[in-house]
N, C-alpha and C positions, 0 to 999 in steps of 0.2 A: 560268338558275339562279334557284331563287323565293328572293326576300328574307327575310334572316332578322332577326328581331323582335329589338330591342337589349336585350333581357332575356335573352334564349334564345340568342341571341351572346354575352355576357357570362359566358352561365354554360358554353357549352362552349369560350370562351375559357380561362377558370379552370380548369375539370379536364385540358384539354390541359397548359396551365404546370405546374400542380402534378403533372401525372402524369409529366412531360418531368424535374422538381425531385427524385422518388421515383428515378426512374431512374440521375439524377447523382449523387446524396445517401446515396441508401439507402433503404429503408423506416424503418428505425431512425429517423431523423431525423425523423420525424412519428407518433412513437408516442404523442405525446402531443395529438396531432388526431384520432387513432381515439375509435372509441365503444367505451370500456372500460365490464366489469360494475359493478354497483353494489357496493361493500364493500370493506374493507381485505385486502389481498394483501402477501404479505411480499417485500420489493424482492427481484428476482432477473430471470427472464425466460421468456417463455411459451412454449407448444410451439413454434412457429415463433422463434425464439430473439429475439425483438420483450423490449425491456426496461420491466417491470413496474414504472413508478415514481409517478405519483399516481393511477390508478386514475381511476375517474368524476368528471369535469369539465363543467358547464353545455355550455360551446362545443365542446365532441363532439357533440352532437345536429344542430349546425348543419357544421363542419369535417369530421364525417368522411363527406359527401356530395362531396367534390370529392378525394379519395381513391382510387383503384382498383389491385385484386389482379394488373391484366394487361392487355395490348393489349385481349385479345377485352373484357374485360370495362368497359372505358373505350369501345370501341367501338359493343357495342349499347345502352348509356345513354344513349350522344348519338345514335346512329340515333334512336332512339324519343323522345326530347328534343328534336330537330329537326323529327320526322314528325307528332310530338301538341302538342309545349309551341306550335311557331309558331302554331298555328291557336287554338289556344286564348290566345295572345298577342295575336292581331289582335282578339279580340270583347272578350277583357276589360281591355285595357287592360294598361299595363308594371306599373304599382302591384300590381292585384288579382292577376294573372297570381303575381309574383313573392311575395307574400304568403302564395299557393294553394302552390307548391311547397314553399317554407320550412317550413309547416303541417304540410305530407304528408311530408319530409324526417323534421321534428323529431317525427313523430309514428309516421314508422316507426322512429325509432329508442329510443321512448316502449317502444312495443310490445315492440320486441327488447330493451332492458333487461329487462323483466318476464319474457320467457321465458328469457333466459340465467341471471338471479338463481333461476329455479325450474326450471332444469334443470342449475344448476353441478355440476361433479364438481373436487371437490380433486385428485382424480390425475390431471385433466387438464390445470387450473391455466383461469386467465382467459383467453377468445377475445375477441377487438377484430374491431367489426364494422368495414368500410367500404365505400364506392358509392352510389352516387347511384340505385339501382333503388327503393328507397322514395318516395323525390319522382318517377320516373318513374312507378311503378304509381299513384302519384297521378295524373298527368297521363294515363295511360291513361284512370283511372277516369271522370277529367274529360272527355275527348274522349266517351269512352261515353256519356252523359250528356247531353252536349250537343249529339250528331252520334249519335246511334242508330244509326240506318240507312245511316251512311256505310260503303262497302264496301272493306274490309280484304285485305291481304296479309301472312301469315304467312311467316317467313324459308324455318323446316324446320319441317314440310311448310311448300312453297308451296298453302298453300289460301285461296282466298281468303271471306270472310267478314264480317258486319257489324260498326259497334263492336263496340254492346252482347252482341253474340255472343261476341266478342273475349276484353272484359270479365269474364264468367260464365265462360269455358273455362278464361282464364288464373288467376283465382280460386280455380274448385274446383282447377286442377295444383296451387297453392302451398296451399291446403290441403292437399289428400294428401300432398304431397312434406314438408308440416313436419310431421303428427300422425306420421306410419309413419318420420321420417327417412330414406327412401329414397337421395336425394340430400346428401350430407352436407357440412359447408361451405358452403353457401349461408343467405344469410339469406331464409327461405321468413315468417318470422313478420316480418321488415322490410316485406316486399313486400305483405302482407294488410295490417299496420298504415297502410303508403301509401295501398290503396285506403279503409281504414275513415275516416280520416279526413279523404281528399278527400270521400269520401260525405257525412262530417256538415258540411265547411264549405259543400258546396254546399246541403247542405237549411237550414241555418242559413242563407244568406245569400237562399232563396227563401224562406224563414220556414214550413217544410214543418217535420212532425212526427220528430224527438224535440222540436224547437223550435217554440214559439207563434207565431204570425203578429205583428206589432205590430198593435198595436188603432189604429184610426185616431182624432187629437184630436178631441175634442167638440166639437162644434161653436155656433158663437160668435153668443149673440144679441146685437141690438144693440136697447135700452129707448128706445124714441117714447113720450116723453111728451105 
């Protein structure tokens, strides 16, 4: 069995307990850990009979990643959390690693506010997203990235294929799947937001264009008199 990285432990540590605590509890009981939409809603409760009571909270962006709607769906976050975040654990260290996900989490959940506030329907009242697939299609992105030409295996189809192949395919689906709403209930604009903004932390952090390079110090004469 390969070692798993005390970041990437940690955190399918947490979504086990909290999804074990949903189960004993209720969903109820963490409705105010989802990522609810942006704006005032009149207390009552949403289609899924989940209670509407302070709406958008900072620590939603961060809490409703360790949250999930179902076995299957706790399952292939930590499959692919396990299969991309470790290796990507061992090169960049516990800090950077755990930093990179956080980012991709709170930034897929950036994204999905912006399209839930611009696609609300009053008669269908506020949807809470939640799942940890934003921080993983980050950490897809990131493997992509950094492991190209590393050869992949897909669940269904089994076919097997590069990251960066990976990457692009699974990209343009959650494209299609969120302009046409094909697949409904899924958060398709969480999962593009995870990759968009592992893409900018990693060009940020190689100092790649939308980001300037640092300019290196000038350098330092020293006056013989």
């Amino acid at each position: 069995m390969n070692r798993i990285p005390p970041v990437t432990q940690a955190l399918l540590i947490a979504m086990a307990v909290v999804f074990f605590l949903q189960s004993v509890m209720g969903d109820a009981a963490f409705a105010n850990f989802m990522l609810w939409p942006w704006g005032d809603f009149p207390a009552g409760t949403d289609a899924d009979g989940l209670p509407v009571t302070i709406g958008f909270m900072p620590w939603q962006l961060v809490t409703y990643a360790f949250l999930h709607g179902s076995m299957g769906h706790l399952f292939f976050n930590a499959l692919a959390l396990f299969q991309f975040g470790s290796r990507l654990e061992d090169v960049w260290g516990p800090k950077r690693y755990a930093l990179f996900f956080f980012v991709c989490a709170a930034g897929a959940g950036l994204c999905q506010l912006l399209v839930l506030g611009w696609m609300y329907d009053p008669a269908v009242g506020p949807i809470p997203t939640i799942g940890a697939s934003g921080g993983v299609f980050g950490l897809l992105l990131g493997y992509g990235m950094l492991f190209p030409r590393d050869r992949v295996m897909l669940l269904i189809p089994p076919i097997p294929m590069s990251a960066r192949t990976l990457v692009i395919v699974f990209g343009l689906i959650e494209l299609f799947l969120g302009v046409t709403g094909t697949q409904a209930g899924v958060a398709h604009f969480a999962h593009l937001g995870g990759l968009l903004f592992g893409w900018l932390l990693i060009r940020y952090w190689r100092g790649q264009p939308p980001f300037s390079k640092r300019k290196p110090p000038p350098p330092r004469f020293r006056v013989v008199n």
